[in-house]
Backbone and ligand atoms as CSV (ligand in chain L), in Angstrom:
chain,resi,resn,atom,element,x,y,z
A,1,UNK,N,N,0.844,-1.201,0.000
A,1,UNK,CA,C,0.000,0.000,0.000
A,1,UNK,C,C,0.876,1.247,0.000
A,2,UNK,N,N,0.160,2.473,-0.626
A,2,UNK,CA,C,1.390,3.459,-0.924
A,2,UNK,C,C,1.444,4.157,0.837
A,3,UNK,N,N,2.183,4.498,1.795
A,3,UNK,CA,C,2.110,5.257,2.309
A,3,UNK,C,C,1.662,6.477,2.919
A,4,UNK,N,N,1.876,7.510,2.094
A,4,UNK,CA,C,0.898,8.480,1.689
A,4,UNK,C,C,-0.374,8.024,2.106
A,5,UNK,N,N,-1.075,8.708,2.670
A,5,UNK,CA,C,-2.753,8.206,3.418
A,5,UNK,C,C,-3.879,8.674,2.005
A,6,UNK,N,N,-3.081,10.007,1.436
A,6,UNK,CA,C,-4.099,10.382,0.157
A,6,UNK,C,C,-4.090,9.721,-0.777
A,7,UNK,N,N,-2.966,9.025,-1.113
A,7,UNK,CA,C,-2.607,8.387,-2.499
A,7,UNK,C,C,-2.847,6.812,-1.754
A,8,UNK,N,N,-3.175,6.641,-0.507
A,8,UNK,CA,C,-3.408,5.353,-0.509
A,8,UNK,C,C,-4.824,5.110,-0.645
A,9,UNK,N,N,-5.910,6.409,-0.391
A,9,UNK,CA,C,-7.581,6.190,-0.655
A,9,UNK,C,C,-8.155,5.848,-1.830
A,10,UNK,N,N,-7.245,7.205,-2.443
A,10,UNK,CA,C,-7.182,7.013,-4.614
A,10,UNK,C,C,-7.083,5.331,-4.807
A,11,UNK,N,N,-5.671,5.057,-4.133
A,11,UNK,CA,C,-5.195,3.629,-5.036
A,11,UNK,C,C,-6.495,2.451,-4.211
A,12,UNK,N,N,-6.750,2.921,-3.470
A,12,UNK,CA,C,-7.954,1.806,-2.886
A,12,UNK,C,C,-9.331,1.484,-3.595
A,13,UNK,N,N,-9.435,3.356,-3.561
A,13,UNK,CA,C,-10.697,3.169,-4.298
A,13,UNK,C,C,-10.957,2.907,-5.836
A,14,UNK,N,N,-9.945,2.981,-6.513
A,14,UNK,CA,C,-9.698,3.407,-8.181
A,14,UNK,C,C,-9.212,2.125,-8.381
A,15,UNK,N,N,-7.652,2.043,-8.252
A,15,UNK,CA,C,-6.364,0.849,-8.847
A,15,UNK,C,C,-6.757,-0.546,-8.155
A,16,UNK,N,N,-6.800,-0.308,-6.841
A,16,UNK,CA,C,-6.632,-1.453,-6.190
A,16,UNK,C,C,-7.962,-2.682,-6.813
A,17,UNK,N,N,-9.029,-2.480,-7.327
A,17,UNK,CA,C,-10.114,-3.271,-7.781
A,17,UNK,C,C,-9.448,-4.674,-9.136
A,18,UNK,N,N,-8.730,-4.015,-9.470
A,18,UNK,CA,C,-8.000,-4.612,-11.001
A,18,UNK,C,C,-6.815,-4.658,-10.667
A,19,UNK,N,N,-5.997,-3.890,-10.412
A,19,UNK,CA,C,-4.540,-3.809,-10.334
A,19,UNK,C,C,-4.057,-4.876,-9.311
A,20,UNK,N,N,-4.797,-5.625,-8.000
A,20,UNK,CA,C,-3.980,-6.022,-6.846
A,20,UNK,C,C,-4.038,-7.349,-6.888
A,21,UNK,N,N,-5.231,-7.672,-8.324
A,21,UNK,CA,C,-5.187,-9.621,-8.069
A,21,UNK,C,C,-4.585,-9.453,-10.034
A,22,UNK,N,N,-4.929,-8.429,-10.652
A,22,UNK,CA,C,-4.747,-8.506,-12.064
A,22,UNK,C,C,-6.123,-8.648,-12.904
A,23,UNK,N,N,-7.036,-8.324,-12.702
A,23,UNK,CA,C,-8.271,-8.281,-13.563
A,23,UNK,C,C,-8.000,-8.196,-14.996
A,24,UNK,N,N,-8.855,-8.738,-16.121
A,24,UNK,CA,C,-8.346,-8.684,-17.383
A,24,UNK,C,C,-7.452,-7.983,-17.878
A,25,UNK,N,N,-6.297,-9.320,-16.679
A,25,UNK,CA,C,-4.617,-9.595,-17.174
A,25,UNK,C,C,-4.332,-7.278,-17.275
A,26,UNK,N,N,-4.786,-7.003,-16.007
A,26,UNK,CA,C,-4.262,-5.824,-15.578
A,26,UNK,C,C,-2.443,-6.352,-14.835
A,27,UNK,N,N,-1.886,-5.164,-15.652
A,27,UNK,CA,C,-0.544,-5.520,-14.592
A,27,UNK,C,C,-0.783,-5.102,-12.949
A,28,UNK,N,N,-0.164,-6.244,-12.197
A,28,UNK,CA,C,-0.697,-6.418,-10.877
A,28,UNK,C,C,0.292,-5.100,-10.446
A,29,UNK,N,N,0.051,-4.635,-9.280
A,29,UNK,CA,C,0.859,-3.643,-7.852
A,29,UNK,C,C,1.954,-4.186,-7.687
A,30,UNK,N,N,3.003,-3.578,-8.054
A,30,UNK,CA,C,3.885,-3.750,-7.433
A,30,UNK,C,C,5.008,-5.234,-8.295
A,31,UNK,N,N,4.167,-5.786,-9.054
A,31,UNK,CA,C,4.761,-7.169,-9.491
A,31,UNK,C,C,5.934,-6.754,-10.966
A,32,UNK,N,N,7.179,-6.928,-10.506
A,32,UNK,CA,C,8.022,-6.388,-11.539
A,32,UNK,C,C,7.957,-6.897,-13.097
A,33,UNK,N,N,7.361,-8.403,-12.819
A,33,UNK,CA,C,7.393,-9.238,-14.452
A,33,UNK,C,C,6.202,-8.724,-14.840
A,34,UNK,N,N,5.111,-7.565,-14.441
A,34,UNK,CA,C,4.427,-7.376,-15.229
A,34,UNK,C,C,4.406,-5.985,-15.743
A,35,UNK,N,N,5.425,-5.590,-14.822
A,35,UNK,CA,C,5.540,-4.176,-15.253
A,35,UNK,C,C,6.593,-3.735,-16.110
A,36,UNK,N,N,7.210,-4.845,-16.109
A,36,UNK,CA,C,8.836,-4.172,-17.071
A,36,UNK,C,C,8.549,-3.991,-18.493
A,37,UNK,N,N,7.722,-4.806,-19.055
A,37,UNK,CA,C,7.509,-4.101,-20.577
A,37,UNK,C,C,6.852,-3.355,-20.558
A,38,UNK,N,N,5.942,-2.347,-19.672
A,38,UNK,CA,C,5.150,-1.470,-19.178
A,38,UNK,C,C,6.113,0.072,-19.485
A,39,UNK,N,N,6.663,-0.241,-18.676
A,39,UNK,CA,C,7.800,0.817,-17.989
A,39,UNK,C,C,8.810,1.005,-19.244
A,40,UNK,N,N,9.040,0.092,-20.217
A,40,UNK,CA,C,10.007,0.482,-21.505
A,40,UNK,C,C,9.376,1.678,-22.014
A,41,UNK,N,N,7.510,1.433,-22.026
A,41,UNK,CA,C,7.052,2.463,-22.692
A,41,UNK,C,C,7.162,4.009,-22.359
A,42,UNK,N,N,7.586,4.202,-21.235
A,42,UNK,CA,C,7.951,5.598,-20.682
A,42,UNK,C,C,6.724,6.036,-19.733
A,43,UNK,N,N,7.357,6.906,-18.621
A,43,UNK,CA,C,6.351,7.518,-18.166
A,43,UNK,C,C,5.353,8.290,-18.912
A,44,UNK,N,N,5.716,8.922,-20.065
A,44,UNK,CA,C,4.048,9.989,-20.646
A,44,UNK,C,C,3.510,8.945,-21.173
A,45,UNK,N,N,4.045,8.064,-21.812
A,45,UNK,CA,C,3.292,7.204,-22.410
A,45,UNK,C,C,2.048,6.256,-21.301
A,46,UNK,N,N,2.538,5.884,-20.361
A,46,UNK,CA,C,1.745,5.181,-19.273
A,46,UNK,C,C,0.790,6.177,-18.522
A,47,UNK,N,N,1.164,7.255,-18.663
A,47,UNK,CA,C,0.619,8.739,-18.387
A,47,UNK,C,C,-0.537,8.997,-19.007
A,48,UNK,N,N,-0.666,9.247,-20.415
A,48,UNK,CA,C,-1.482,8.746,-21.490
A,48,UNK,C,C,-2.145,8.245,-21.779
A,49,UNK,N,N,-1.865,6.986,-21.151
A,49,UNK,CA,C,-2.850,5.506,-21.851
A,49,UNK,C,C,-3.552,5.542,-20.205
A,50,UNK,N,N,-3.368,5.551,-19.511
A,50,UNK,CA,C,-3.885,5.954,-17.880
A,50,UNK,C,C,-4.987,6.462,-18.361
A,51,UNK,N,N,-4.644,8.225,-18.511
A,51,UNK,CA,C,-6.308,9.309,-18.777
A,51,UNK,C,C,-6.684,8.724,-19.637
A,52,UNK,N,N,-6.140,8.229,-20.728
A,52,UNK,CA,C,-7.129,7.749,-22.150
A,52,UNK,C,C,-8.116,6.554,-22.357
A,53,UNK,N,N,-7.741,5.452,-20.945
A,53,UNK,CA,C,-8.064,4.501,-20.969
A,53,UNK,C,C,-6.746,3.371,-22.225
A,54,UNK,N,N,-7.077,2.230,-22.108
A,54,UNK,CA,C,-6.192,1.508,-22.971
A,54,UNK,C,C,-6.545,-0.072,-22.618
A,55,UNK,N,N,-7.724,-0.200,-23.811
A,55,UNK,CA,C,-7.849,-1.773,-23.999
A,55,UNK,C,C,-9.356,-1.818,-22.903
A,56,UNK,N,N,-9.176,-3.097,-21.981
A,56,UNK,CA,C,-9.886,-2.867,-20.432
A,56,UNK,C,C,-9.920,-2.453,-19.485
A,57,UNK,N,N,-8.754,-1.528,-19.731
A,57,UNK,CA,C,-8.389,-0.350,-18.799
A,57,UNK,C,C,-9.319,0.795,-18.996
A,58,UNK,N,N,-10.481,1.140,-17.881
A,58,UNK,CA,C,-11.112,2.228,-18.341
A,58,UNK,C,C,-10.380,3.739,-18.487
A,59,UNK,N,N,-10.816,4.868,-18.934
A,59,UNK,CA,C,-9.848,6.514,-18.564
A,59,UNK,C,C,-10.430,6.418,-17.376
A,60,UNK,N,N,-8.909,7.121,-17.047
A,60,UNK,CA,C,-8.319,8.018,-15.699
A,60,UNK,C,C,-8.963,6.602,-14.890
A,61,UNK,N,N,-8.489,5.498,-14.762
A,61,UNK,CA,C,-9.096,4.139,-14.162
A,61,UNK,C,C,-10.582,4.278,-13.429
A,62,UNK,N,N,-11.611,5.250,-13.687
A,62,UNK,CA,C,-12.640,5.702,-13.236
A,62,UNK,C,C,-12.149,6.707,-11.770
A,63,UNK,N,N,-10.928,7.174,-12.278
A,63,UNK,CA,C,-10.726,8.165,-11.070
A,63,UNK,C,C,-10.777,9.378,-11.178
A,64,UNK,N,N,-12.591,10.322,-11.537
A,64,UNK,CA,C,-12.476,11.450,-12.281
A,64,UNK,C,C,-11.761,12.242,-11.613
A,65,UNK,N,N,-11.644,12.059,-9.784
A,65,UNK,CA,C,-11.352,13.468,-9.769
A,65,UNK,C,C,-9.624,13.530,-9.484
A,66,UNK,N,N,-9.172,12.067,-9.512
A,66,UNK,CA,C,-7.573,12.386,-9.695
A,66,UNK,C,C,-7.091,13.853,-11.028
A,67,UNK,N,N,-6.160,14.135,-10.243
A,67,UNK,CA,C,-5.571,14.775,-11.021
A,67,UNK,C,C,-3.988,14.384,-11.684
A,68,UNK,N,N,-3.492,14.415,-12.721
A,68,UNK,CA,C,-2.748,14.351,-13.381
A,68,UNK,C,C,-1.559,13.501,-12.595
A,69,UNK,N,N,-0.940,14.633,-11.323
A,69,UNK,CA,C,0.398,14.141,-10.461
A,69,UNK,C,C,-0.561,13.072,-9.817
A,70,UNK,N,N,-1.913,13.175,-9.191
A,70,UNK,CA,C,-2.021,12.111,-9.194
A,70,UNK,C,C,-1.865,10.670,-9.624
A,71,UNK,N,N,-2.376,10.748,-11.042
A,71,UNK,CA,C,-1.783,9.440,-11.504
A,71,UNK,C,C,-0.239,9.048,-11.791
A,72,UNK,N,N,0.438,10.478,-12.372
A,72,UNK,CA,C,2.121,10.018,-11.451
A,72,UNK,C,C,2.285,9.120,-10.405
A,73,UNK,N,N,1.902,9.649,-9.398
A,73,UNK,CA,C,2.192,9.439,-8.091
A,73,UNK,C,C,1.910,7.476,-8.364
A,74,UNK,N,N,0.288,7.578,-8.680
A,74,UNK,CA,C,-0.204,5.822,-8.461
A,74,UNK,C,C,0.660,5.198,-9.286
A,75,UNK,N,N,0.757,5.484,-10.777
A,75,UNK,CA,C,1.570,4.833,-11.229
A,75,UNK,C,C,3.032,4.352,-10.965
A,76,UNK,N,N,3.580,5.480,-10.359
A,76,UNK,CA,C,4.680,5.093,-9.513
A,76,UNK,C,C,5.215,3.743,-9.113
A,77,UNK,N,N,3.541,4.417,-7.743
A,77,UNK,CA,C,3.266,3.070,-6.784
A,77,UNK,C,C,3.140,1.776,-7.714
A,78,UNK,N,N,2.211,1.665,-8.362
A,78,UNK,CA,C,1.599,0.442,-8.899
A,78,UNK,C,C,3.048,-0.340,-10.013
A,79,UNK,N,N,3.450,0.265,-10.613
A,79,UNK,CA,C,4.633,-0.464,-11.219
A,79,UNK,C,C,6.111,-0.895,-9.933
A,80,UNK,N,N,5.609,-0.982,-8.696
A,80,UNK,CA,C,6.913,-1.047,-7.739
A,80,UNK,C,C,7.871,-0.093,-8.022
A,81,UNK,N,N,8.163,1.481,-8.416
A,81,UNK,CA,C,8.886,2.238,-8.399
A,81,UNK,C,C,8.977,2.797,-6.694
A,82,UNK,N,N,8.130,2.575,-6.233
A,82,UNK,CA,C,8.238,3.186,-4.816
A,82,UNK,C,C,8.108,2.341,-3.852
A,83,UNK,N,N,8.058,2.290,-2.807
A,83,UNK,CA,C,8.074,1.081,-1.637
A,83,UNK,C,C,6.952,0.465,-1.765
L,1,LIG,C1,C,-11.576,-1.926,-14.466
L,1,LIG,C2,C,-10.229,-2.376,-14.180
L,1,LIG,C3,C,-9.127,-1.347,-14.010
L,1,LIG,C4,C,-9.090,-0.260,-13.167
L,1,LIG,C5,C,-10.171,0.224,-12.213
L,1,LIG,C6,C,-7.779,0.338,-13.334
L,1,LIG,N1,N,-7.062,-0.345,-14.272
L,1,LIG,FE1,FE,-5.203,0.137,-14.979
L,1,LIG,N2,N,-5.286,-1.428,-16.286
L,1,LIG,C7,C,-6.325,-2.326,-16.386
L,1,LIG,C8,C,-6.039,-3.292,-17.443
L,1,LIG,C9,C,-6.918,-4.453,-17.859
L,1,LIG,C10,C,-4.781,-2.917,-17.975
L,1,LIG,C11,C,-4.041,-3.582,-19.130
L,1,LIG,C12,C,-4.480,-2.898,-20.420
L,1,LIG,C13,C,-3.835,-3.517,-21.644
L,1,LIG,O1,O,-2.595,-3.464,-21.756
L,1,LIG,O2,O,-4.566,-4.053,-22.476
L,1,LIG,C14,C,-4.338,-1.753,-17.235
L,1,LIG,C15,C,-3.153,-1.082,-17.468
L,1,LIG,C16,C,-2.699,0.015,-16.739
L,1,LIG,C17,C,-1.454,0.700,-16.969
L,1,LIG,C18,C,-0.414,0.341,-18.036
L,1,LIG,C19,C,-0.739,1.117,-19.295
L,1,LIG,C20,C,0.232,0.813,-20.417
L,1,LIG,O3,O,0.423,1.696,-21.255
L,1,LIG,O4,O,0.799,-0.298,-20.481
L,1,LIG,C21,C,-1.368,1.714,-16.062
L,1,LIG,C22,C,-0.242,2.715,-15.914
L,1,LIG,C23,C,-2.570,1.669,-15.261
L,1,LIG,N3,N,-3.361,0.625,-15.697
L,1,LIG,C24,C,-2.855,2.532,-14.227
L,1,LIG,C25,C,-4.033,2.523,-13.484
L,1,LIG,C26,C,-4.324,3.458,-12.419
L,1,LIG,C27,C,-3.378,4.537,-11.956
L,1,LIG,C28,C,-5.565,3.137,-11.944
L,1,LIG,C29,C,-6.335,3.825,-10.843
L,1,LIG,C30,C,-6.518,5.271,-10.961
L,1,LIG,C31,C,-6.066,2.027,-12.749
L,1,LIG,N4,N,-5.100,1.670,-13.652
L,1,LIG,C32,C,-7.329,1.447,-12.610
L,1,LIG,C33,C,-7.480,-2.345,-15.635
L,1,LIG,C34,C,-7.841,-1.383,-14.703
């Protein structure tokens, strides 16, 4: 779980539904073999496909009122870049 108490409500209420078991083959939290071909694509790019949605990934993961550094921040978290 991210630390942060704000970025841990976001990732609860938003990421954590798909992201923490892998829902249609979502890359899981934190799991490096699913994130490394993820992460080649670059941060704007994952940035991007985040707000835009991508595939069964809905936009902004139904998190209207994140904002932008927000999804920085989760994405961070969720690819294991941060503790
Ligand atoms: C309804 C399920 C669902 C929710 C909710 C969800 N995701 Fe996803 N996410 C997915 C799936 C499925 C994929 C894989 C999409 C693909 O590659 O086809 C994905 C992929 C991603 C990727 C990788 C995109 C890429 O370019 O490879 C990022 C980053 C991401 N999600 C971030 C988030 C964040 C941040 C949240 C919360 C704000 C979130 N997701 C909420 C299902 C979800």
């Amino acid at each position: 779980m991210p630390s942060d108490p704000a970025l841990k409500s976001l990732y609860i209420q938003s990421c954590y539904g798909c992201h923490s078991t892998g829902v249609a083959s979502a890359p899981r939290s934190g799991n490096q073999a699913d994130w490394a071909p993820r992460l080649q694509k670059g941060m704007d790019v994952l940035l991007s496909n985040t707000i835009n949605g991508l595939n069964s990934m809905p936009p902004k993961g139904m998190c209207m009122g994140c904002s932008e550094e927000d999804f920085r921040n989760l994405i961070v978290f969720l690819s294991g870049q941060s503790e």
